[in-house]
C-alpha positions as CSV (number, residue, x, y, z in Angstrom):
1,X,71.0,262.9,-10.5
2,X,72.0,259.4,-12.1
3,X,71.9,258.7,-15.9
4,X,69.1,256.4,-17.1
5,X,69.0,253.7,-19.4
6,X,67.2,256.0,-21.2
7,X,69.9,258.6,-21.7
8,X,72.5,255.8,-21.8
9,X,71.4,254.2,-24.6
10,X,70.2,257.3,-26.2
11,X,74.3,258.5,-26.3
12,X,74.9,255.1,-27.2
13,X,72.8,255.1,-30.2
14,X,74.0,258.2,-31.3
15,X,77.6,257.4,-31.0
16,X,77.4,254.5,-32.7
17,X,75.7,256.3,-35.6
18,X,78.4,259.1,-35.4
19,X,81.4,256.5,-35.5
20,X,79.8,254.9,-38.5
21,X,79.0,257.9,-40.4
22,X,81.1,257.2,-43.3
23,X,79.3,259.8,-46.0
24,X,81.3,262.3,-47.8
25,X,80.6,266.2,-48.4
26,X,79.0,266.1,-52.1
27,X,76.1,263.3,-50.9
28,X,73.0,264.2,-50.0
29,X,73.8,263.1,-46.6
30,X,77.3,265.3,-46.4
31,X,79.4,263.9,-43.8
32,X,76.7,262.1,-41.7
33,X,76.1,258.9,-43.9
34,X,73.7,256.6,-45.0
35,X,71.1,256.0,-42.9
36,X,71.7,252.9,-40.4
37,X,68.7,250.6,-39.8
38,X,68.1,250.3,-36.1
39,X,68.7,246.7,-36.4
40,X,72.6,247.3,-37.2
41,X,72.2,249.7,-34.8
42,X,71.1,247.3,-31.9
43,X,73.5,245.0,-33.1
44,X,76.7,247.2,-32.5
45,X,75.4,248.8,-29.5
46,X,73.9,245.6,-27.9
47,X,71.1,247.2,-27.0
48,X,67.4,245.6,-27.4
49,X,65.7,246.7,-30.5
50,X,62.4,247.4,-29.4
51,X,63.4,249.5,-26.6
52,X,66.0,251.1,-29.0
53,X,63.4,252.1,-31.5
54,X,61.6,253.6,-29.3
55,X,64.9,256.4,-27.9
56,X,65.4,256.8,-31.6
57,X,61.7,258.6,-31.9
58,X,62.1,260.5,-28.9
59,X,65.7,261.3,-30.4
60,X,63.9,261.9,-34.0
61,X,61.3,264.1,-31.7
62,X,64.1,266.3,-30.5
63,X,65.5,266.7,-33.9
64,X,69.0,264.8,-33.4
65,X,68.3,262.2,-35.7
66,X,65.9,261.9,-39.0
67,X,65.0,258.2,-40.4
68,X,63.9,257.2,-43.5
69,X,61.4,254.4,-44.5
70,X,61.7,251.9,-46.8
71,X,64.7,250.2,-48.6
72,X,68.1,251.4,-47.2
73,X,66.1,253.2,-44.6
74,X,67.0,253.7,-41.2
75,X,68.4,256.9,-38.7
76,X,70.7,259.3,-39.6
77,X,72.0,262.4,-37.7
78,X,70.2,265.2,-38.1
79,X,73.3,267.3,-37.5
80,X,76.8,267.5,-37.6
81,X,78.1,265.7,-34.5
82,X,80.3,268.8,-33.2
83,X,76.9,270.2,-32.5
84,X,75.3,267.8,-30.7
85,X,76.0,267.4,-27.3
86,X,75.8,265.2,-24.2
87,X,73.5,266.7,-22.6
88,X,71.0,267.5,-25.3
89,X,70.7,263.7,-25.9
90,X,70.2,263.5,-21.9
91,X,67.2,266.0,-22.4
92,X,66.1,264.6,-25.8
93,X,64.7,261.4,-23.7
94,X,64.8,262.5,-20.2
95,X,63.8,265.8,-20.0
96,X,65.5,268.9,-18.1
97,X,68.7,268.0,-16.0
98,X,68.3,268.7,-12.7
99,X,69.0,267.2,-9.5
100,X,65.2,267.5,-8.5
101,X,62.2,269.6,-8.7
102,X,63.1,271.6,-5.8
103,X,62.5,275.3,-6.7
104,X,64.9,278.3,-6.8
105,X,65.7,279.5,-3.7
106,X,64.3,282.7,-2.1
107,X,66.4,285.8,-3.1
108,X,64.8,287.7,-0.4
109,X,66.5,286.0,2.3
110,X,63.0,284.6,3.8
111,X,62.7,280.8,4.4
112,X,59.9,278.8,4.7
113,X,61.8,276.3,7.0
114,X,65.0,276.0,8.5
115,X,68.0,275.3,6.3
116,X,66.0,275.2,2.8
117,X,67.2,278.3,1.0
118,X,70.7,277.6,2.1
119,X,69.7,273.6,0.9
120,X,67.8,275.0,-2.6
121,X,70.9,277.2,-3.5
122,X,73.0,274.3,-3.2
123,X,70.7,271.3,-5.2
124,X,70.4,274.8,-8.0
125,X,74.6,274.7,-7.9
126,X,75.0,271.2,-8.4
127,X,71.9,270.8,-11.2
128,X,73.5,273.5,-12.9
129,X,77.1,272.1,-13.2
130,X,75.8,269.1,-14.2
131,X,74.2,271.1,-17.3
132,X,77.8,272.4,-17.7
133,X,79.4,269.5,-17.8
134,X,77.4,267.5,-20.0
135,X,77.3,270.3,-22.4
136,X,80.4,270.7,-22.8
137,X,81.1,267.1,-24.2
138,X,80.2,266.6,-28.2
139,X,79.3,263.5,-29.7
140,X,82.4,264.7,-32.3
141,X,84.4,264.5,-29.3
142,X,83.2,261.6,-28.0
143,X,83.7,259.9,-31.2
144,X,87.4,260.8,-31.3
145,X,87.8,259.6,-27.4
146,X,85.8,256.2,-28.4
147,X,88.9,255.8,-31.8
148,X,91.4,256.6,-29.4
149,X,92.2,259.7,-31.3
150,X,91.7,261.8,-28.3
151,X,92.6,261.0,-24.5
152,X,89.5,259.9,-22.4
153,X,88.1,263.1,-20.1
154,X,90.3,263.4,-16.2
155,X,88.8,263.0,-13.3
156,X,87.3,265.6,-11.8
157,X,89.3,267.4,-8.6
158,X,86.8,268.8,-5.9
159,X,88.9,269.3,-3.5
């Protein structure tokens, strides 16, 4: 599986939102802000604007984000950023995570060719660490990693 643009700019966006959040607890935003115009948003990220607005409705679609129109309009997150995570931005403008659209493999031991349920059980493996993985990174946690707050995630060791 390899990130796309999509869902890199879609974490981008949202980070950037989330290390800019600078709202407090009694507004009507709470902790999440004012909401940033995508231009400031495309600014900061470097990201092109058009292609930007266009993640931010498929984000607004999946209910991370919520924009308002008009003067001092612009995205916001929809939730608190310790509750958003990696991979439910992925999915947001992506879809499923997965490694392809292989199928589950036969439990009753019966292949249709030679290899492919020991092949299936292995793409399912890896698809479904990958869904571990990214879920278990916030965009909270993410922010403190960007502010150097936090250290930076290891390596992973598959040996």
């Amino acid at each position: 599986m390899k990130v796309s643009t999509r869902g890199d700019y879609a974490s981008r966006a949202l980070l950037s939102l989330a290390l800019h959040a600078d709202g407090d607890d009694s507004s009507p935003e709470g902790r999440r802000g004012r909401p940033t115009p995508v231009r400031d948003i495309a600014e900061r990220t470097g990201l092109p604007q058009p292609y930007l607005e266009q993640i931010l409705l498929a984000l607004k679609g999946a209910g991370l984000v919520r924009s308002k129109r008009g003067v001092g309009g612009g995205y916001i997150l929809a939730r608190d950023p310790q509750e958003i995570t990696v991979a439910e931005i992925i999915r947001a403008v992506d879809g499923p995570i997965s490694l392809g659209d292989f199928g589950d493999p036969h439990t009753n031991g019966s292949c249709d060719h030679e290899g492919q349920c020991v092949l299936l059980s292995i793409w399912k493996n890896v698809g479904d660490e990958m869904r571990r993985l990214l879920g278990a990174f916030t965009l909270a946690q993410i922010v403190l990693m960007a502010q150097g707050e936090s250290a930076w995630p290891e390596p992973l060791d598959i040996n």
